[in-house]
Structure formats: C-alpha cells, structure tokens
Backbone as a ProteinNet text record, in pm:
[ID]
protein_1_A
[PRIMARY]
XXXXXXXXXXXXXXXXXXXXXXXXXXXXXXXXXXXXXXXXXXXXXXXXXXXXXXXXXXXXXXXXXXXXXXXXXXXXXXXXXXXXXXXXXXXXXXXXXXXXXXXXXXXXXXXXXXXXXXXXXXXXXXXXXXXXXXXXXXXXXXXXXXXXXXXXXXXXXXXXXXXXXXXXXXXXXXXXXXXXXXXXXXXXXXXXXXXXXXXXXXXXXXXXXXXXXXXXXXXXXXXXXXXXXXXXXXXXXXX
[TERTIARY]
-4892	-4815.7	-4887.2	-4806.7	-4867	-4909.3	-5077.5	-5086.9	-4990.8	-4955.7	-4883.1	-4895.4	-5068.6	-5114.7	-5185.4	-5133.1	-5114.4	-5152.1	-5215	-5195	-5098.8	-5056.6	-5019.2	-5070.6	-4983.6	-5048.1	-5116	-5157.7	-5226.6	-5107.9	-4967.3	-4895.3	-4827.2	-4889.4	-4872.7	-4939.9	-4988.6	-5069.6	-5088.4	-5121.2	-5144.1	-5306.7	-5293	-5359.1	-5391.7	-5484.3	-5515.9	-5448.2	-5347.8	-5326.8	-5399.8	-5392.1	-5474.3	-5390.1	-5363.3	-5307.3	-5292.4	-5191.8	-5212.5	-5121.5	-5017.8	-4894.1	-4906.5	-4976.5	-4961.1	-5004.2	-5028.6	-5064	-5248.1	-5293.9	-5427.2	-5481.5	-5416.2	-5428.2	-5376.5	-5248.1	-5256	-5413.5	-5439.3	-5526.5	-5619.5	-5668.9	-5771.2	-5764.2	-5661.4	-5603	-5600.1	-5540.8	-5576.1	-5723.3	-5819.3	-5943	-5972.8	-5945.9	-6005.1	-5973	-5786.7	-5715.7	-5782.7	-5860.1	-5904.4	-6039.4	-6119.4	-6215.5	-6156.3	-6046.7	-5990.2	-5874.4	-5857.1	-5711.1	-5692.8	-5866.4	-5883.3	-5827.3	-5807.4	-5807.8	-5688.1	-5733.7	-5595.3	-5502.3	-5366.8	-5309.1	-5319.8	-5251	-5272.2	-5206	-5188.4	-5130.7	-5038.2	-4919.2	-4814.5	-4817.7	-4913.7	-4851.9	-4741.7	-4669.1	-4536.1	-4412.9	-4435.3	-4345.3	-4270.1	-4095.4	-4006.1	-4038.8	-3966.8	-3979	-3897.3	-3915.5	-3860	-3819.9	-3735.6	-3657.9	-3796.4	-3862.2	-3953	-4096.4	-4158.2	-4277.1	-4355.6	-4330.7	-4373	-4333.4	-4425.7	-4390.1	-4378.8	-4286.7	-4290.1	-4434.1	-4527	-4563.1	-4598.2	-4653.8	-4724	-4693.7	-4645.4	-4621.9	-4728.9	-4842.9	-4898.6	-4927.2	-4921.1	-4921.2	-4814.8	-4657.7	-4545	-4486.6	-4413.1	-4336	-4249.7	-4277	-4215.4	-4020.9	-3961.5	-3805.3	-3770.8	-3640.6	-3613.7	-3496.4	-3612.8	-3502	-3375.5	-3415.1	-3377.1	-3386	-3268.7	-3307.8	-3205.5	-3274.2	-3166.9	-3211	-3200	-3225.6	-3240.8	-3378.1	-3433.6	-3469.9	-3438.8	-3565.7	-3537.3	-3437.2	-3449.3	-3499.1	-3566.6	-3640.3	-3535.5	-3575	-3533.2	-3637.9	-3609.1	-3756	-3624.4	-3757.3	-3679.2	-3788.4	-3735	-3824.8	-3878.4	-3973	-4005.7	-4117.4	-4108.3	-4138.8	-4199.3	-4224	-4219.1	-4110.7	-4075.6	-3940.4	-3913.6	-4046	-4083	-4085.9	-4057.1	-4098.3	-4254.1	-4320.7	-4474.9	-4493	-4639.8	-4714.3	-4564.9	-4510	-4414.1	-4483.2	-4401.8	-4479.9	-4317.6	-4339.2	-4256.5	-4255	-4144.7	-4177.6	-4110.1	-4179.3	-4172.6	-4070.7	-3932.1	-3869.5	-3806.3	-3782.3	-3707	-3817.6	-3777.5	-3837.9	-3944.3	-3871	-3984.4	-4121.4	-4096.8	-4184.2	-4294.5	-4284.9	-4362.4	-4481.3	-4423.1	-4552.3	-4473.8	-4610.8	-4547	-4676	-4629	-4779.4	-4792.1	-4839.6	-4855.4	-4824.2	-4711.4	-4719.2	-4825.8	-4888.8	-4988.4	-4926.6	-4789.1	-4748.7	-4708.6	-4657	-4682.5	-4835	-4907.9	-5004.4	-5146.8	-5049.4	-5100.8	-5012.7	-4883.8	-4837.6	-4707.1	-4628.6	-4509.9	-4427	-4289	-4225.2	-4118	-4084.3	-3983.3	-3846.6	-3706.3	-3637.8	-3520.1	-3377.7	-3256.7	-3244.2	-3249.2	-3260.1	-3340.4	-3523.3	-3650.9	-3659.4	-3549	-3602.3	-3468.8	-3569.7	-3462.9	-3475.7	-3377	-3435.5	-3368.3	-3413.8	-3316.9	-3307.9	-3264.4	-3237.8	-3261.7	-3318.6	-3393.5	-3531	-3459.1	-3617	-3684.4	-3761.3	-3866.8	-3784.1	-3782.3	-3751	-3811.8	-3754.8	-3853.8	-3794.2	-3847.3	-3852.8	-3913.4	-3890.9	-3881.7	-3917.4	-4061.5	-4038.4	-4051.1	-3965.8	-4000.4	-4010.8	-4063.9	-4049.6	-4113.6	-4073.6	-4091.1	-4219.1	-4309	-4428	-4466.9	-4581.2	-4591.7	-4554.1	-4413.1	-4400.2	-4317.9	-4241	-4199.7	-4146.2	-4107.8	-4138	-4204.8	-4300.3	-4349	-4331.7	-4367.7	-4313.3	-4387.4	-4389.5	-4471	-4374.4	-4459.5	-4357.2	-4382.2	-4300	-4320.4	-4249.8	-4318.7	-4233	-4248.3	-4188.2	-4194.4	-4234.9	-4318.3	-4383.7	-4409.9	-4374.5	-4430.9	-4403	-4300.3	-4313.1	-4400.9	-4438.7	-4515.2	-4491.4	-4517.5	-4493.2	-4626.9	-4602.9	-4706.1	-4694.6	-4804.7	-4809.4	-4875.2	-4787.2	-4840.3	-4960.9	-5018.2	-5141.7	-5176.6	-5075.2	-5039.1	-4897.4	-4938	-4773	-4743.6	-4612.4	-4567.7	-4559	-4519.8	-4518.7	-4385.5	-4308.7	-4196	-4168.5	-4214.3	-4176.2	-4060.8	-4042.8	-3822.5	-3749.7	-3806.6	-3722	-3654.2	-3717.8	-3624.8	-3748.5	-3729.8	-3819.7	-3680.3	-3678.7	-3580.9	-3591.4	-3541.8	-3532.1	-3421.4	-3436	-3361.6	-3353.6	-3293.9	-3326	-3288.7	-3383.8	-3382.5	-3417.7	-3456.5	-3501.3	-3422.4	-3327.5	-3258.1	-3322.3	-3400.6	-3482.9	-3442.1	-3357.5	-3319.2	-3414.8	-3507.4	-3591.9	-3597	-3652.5	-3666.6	-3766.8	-3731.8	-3842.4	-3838.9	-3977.6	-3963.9	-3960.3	-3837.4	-3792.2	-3880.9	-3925.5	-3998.9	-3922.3	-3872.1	-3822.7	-3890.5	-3959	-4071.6	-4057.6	-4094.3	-4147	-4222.6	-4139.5	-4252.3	-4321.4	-4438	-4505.3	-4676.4	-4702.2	-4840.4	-4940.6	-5060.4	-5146.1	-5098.2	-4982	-4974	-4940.9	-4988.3	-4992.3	-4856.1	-4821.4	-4731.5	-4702.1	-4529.8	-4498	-4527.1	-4625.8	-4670	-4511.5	-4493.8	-4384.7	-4376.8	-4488.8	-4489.4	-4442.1	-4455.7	-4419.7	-4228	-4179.8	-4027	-3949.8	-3979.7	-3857.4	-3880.4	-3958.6	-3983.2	-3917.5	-3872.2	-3752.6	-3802.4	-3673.3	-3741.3	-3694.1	-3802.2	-3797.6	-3793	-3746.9	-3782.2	-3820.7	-3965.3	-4053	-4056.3	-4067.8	-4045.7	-4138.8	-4166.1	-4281	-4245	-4335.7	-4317.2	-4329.4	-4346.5	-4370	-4475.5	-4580	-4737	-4777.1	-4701.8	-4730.5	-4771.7	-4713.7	-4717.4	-4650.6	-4675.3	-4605.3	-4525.1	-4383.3	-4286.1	-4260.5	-4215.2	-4144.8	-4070.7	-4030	-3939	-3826.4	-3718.6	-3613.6	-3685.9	-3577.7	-3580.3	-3560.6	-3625	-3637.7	-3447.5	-3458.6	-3334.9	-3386	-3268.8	-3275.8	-3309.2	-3194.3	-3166.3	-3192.4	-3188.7	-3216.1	-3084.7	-2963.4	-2872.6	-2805.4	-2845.2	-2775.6	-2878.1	-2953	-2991	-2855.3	-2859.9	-2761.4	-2780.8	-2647.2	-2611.8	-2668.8	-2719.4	-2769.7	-2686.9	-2776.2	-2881.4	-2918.5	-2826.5	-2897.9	-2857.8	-2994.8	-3040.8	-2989.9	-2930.7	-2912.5	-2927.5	-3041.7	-3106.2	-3057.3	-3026.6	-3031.9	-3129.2	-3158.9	-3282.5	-3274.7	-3166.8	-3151.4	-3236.4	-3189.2	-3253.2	-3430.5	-3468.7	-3629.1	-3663.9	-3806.2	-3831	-4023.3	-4084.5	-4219.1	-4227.2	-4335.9	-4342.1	-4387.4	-4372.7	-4415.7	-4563.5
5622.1	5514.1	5381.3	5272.8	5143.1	5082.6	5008.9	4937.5	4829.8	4844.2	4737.2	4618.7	4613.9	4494.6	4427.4	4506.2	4466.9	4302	4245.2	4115.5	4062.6	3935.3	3944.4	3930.9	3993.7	3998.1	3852	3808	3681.6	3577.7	3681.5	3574.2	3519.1	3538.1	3472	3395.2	3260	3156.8	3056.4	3144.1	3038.8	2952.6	2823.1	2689.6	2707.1	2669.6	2608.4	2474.2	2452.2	2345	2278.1	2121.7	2016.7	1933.5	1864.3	1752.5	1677.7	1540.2	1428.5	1296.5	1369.4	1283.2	1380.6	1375.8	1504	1396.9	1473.9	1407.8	1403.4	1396.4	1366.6	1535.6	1588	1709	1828.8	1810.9	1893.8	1928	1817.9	1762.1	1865	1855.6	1962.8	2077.1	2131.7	2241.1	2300.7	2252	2247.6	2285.8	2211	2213.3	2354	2384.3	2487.7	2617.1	2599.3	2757.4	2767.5	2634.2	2650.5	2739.9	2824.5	2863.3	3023.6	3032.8	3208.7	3239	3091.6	3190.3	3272.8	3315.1	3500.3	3593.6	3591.5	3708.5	3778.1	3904.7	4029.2	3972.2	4073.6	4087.9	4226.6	4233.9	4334.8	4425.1	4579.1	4707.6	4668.7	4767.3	4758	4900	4994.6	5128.7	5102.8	5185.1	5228.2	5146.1	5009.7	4924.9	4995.3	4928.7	4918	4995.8	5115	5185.2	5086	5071.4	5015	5127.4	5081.2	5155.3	5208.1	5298.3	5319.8	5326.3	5357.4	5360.7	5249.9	5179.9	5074.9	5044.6	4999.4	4947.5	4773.2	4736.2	4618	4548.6	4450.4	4384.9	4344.3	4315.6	4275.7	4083.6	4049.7	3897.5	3870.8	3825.7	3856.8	3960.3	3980.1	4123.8	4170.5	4139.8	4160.4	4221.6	4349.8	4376.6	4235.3	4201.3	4132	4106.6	4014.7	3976.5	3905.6	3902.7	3852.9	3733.8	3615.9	3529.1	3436.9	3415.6	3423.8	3450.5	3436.6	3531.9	3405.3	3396.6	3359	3401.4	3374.5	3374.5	3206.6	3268.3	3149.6	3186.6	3084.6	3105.2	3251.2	3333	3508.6	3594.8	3518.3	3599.3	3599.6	3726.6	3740	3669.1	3561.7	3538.2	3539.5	3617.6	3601.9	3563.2	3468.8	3433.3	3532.6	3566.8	3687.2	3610.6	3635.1	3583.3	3681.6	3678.3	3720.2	3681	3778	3717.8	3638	3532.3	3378.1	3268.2	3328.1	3244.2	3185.3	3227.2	3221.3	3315.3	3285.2	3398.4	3411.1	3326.5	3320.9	3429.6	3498.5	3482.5	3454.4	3413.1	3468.8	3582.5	3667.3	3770.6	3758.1	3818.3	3702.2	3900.7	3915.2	4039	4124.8	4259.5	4327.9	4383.3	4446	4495.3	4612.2	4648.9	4767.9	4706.1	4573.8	4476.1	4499.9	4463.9	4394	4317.8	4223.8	4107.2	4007.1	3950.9	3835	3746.8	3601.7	3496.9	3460.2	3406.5	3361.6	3236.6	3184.9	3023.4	2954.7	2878.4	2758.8	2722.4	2627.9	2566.7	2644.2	2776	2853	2875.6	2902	2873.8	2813.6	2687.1	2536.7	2457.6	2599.2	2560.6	2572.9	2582.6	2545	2621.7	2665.2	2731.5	2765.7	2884.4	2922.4	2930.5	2938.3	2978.8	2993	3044.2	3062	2930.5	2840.5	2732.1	2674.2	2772.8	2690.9	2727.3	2774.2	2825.6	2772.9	2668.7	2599.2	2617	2594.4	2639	2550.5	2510.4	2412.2	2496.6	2457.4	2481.6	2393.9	2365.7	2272	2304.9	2203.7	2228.4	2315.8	2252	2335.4	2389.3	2540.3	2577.5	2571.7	2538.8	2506.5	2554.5	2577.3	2630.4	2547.7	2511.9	2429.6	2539.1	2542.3	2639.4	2517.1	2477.2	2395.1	2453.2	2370.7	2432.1	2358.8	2368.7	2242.9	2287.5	2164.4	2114.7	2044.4	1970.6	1921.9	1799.2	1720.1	1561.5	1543.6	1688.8	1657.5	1788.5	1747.2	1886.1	1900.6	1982	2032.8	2096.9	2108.1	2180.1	2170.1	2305.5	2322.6	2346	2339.4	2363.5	2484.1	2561.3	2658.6	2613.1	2603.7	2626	2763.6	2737.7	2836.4	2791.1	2791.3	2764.8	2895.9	2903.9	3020.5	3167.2	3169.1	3353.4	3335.4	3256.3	3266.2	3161.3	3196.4	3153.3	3080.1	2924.9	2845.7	2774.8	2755.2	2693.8	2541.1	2426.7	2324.1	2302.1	2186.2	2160	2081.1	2041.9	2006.9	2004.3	2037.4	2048.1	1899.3	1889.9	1729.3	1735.9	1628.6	1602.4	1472.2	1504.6	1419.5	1366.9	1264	1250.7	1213.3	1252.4	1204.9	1315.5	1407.1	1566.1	1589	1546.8	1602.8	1578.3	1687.3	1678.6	1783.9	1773.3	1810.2	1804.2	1894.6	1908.3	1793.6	1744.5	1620.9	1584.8	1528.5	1503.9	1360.6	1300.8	1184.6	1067.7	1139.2	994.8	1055.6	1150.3	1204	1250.1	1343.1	1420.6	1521.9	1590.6	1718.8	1810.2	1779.7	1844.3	1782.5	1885	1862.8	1786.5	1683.1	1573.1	1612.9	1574.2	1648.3	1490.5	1512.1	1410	1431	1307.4	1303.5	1192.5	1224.8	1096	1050.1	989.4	917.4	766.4	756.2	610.9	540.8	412.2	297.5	228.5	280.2	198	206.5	93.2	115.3	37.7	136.7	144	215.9	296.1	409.3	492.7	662.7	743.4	818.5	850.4	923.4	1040	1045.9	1160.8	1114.3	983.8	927.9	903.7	820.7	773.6	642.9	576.1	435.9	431.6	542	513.7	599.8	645.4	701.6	546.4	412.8	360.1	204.9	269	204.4	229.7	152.4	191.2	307.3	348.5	499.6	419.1	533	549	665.6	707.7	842.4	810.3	875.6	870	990	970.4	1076.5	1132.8	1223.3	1272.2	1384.8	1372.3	1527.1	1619.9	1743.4	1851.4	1860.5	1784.3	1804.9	1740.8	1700.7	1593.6	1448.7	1412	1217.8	1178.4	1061	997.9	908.2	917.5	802.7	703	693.8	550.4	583.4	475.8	555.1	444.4	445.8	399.7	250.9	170.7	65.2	95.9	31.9	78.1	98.2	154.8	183.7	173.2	148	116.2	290.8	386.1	513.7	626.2	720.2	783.9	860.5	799.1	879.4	783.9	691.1	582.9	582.1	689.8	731	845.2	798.5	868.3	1058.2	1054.3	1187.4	1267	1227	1244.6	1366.1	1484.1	1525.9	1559.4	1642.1	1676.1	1562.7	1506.1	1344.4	1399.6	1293.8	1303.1	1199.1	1162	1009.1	1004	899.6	864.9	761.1	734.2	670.9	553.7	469.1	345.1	314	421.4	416	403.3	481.5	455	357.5	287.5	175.6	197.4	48.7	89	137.1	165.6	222.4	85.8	21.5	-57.3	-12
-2601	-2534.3	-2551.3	-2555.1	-2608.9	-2452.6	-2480.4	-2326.2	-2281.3	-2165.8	-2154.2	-2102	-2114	-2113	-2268.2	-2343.4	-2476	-2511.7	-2590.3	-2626.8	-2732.8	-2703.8	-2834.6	-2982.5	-3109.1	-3235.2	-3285.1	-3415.5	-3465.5	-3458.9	-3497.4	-3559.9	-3430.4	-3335.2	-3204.1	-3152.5	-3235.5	-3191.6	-3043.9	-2969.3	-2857.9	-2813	-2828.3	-2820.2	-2711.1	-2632.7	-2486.9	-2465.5	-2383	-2342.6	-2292.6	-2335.9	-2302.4	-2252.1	-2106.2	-2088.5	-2125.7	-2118	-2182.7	-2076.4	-2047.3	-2016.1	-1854	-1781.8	-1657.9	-1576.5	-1420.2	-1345.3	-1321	-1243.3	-1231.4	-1168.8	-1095.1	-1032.1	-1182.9	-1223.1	-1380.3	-1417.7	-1413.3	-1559.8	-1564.2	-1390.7	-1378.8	-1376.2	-1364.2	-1372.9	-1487.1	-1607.4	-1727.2	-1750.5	-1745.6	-1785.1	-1704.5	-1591.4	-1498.4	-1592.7	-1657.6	-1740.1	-1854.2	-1946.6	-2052.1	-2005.6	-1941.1	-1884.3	-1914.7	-1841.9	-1796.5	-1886.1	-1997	-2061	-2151.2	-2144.8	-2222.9	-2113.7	-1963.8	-1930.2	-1942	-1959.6	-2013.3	-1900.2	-1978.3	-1839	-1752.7	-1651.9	-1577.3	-1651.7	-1591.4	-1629.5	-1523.4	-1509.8	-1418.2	-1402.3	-1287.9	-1256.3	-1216.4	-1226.8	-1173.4	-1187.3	-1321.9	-1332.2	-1420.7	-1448	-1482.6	-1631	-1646.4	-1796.5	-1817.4	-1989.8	-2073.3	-2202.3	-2284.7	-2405.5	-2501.5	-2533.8	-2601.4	-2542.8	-2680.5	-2558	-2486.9	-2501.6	-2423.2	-2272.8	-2198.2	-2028.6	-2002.6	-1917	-1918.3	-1851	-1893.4	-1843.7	-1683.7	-1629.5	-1495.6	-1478.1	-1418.5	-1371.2	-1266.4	-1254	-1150.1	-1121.1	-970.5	-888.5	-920	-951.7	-972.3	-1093.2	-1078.9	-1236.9	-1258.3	-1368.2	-1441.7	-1399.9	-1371.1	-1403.4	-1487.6	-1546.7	-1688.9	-1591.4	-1640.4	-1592.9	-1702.5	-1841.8	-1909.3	-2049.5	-2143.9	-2277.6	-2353.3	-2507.5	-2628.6	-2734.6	-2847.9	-3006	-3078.4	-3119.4	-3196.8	-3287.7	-3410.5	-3548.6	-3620	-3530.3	-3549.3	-3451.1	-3349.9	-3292.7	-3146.7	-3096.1	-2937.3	-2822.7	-2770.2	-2665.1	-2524.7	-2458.5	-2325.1	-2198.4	-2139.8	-2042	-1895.3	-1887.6	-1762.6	-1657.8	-1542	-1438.5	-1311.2	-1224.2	-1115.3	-991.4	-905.2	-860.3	-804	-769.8	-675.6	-804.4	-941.9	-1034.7	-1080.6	-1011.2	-1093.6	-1184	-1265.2	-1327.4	-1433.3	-1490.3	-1570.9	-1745.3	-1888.3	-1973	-2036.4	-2184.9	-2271.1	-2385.3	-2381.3	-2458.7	-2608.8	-2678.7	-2864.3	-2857.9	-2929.2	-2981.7	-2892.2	-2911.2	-2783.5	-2666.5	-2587.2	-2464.9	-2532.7	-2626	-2703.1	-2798.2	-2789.3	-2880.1	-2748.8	-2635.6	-2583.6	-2616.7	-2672.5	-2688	-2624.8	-2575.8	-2491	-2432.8	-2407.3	-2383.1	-2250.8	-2180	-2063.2	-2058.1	-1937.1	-1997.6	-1864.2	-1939.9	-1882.7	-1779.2	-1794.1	-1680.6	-1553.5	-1553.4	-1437.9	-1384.4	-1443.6	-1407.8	-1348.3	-1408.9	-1338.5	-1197.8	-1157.8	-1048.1	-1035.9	-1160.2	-1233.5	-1141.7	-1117.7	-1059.1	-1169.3	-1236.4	-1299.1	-1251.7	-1382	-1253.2	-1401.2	-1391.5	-1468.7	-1604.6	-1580	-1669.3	-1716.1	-1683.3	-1745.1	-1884.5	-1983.1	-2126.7	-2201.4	-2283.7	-2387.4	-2482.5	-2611.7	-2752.2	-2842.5	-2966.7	-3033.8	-3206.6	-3220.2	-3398	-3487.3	-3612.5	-3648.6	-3763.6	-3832	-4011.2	-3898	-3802.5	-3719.8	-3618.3	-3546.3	-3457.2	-3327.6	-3207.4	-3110.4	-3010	-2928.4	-2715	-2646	-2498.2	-2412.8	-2318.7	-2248	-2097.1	-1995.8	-1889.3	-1800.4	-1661.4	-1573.8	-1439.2	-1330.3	-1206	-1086.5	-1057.9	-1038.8	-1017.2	-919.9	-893.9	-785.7	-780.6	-787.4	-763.2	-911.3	-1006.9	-1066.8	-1121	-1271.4	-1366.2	-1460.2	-1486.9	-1605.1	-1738.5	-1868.8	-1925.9	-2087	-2142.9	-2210.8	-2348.2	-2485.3	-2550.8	-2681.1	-2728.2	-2850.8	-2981.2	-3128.1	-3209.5	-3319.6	-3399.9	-3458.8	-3673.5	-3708.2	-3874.6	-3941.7	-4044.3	-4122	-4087	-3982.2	-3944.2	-3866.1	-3794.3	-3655.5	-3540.7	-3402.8	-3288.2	-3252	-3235.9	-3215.1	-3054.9	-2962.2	-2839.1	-2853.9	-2814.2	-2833	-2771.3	-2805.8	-2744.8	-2579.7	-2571.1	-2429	-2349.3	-2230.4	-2107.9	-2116.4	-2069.8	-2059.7	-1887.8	-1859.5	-1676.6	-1680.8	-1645.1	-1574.3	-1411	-1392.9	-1217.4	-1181.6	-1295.6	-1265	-1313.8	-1285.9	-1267.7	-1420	-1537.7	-1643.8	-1774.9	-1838.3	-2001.3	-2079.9	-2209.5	-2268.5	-2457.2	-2494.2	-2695	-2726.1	-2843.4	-2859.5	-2959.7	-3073.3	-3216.8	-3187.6	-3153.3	-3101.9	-3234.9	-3308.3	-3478.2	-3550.1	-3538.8	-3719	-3792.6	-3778.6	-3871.6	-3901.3	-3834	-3829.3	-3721.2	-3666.4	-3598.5	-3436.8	-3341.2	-3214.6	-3210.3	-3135.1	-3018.2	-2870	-2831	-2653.6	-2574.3	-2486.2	-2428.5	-2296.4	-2258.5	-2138.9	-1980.2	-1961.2	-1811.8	-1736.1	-1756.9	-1602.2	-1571	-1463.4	-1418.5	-1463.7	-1478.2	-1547	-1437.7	-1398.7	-1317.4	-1284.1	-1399.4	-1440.2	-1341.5	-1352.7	-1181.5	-1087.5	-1099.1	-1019.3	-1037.5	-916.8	-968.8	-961.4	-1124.6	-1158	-1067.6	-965.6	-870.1	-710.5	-729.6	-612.3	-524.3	-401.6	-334.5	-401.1	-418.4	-475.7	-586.1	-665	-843.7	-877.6	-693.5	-763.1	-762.1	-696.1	-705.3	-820.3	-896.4	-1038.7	-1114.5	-1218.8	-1333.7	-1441.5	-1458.3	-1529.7	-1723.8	-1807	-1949.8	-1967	-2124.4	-2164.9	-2293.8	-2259.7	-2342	-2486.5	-2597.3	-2688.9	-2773.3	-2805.1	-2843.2	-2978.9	-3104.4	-3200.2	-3135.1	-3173.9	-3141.6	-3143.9	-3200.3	-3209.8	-3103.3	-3026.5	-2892.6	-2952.1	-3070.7	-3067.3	-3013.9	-2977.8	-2890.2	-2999.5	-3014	-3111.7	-3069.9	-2955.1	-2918.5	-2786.7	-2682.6	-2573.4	-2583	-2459.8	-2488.1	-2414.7	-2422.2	-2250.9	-2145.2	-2034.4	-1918.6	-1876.8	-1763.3	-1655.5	-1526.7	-1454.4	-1284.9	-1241.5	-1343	-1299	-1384.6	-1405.4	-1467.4	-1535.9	-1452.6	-1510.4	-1608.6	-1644.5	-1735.9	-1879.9	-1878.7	-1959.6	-2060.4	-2197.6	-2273.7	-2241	-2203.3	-2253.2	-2112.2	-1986.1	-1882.8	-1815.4	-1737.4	-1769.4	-1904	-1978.6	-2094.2	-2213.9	-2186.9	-2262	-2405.8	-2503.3	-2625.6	-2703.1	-2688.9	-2766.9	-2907	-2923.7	-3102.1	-3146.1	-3230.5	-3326.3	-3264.2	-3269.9	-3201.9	-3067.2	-2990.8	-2859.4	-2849.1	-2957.1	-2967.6	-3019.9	-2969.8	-2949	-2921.3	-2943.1	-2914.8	-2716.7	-2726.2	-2559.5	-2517.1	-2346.5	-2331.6	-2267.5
[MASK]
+++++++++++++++++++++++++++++++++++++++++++++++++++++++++++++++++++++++++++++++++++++++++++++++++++++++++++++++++++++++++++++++++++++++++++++++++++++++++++++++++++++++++++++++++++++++++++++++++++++++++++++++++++++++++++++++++++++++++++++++

C-alpha cells in the first residue's frame, strides 16, 4: 500500500514562497514556513479509502475535503482542505495519484473555501489558490512548463478583497491581477489605508511586476469587476 503521506514526485516543483507584495505580519510568516516546509505530512489512520491503493491525505489533524476540482494543462488538480478550510493542499491527477503540495497561504493563515481554485489556459498554463487572510486576500500561484507543476516564488496580498488570472498585455498568457489600495506610508489592510483609491496592480507569473491600471474611487469600476478583465491599454507604469 502506498504511504499516504507520500511526497510529491520531482516533477512537482515546489519553491518556498517569499513575500513581496504581503503585509508586514505575512512577511514573517513566510520567513518562519521557509524553516518547516520540509515537514512530511501526516498519515490519516482511519481516513477516507480512496479508489486503489492509495489513502487520502491528512489536512492538518483533519481527513482531507475536496473543496474544489477542474482540468488544466491535462492534468486533474483538485483543491483539498480541512473542513474549516485550513491546512489547505492541492492534489496534481486522480485520487489514486495521490500527490499533492501544501499550499503556503493556508498556512500563513489563509482560509480556503468553494471558489479559492482558479485556472486559466494559456502558452503557459496556470492556477490561482486564493483565500481570506488577515485584512484581505491572499493567494499563491501554480503554473505548469515542461510536463511539470511549478510553485511561484511568492503569495500576493490584496486589501481590497480580490487577486485574479488575466491576460491583461495580449500575450496569450496569464498575468496575476492584484487589487489594493493606493496609499503610500500606510499599512496595507490597515483602517487608514481601506478608504484610499484602489489600483490593480499586474504581475508575470514569475512575480514581475508590469504595470497597474489608474487609480479608482472603487473597486468595482475596475473593468470586468469582480472577475477583472484588463486589456493592455489599461496597463500603465505603477505610481
């Protein structure tokens, strides 16, 4: 029988996330997971048989719940959680695969939930895990190069409740849309920094930063709001 605290294979590249765009409390958090994000996961006595020989996974203390599932790139990923939404992972194939990663941003606080797993289509294939944080949302990102599953190098942080996939320059490929407050000298999620005009800030998949739009009073007069659909026009240098 296969462990079912199994790791995943090589061609399952996961990075240590490094902050960049987070809050000040992330940050450290971050630095604290880069320390422990060797440790296994747990075994699950008595959790949930699965189709073959394999057992599902441990969420925490918790058997694993499947909060959501699509197809990307070819692959089956489905998002699994615990049933409070922490201790989130994603699992790379079917239930008999069990491989699957741990995501950072649950870990750094994140709260999972039915709509934290996005996916786009694109030259590069990419995933979106997001999830509510402290004073915002968080959200980390996957693509997919070569027949393998890659973890970016840093979570994004939104204090205006939205990050999002976007082909925001015409490339054919996903950009990670970021929504926050423009309000420099304070801290991002603060009370002081929600009634500052919001941008959305845009980023590669490697986490550069491209360009963001012009400011807004709101966040919903942002194109295509909630699910932002920037075009090239809209990007611009950041102020």
């Amino acid at each position: 029988m296969q462990n079912s605290g199994a790791r995943a294979p090589r061609s399952v590249l996961v990075t240590v996330l490094v902050a960049a765009v987070v809050t000040a409390g992330v940050l450290i958090a971050v630095v604290v997971l880069r320390a422990g994000a060797e440790v296994p996961v747990a075994d699950a006595p008595g959790a949930n048989q699965v189709a073959g020989p394999a057992m599902a996974p441990n969420c925490g203390q918790s058997p694993c719940v499947q909060l959501a599932a699509m197809t990307a790139g070819g692959t089956e990923l489905a998002l699994l959680a615990a049933p409070d939404g922490t201790s989130g992972r994603v699992r790379f194939g079917p239930e008999t695969a069990n491989t699957s990663i741990e995501t950072t941003i649950s870990a750094i606080g994140a709260r999972l939930g039915p709509d934290s797993l996005r996916c786009r289509e694109g030259v590069v294939v990419a995933c979106l895990v997001r999830g509510t944080g402290d004073g915002g949302v968080v959200g980390e990102v996957l693509s997919y190069h070569g027949g393998s599953w890659e973890a970016a190098e840093k979570p994004y942080f939104s204090d205006a409740g939205n990050i999002s996939l976007s082909d925001a320059v015409g490339d054919t490929s996903a950009e990670v849309i970021v929504v926050r407050h423009e309000c420099p000298g304070k801290l991002p999620g603060s009370s002081s920094c929600a009634a500052a005009p919001v941008l959305a800030a845009v980023f590669d998949l490697d986490g550069t930063q491209l360009g963001c739009t012009k400011k807004y009073t709101s966040p919903s007069q942002l194109r295509g709001w909630p699910d932002i659909k920037l075009v090239k026009a809209d990007v611009r240098t950041c102020p």
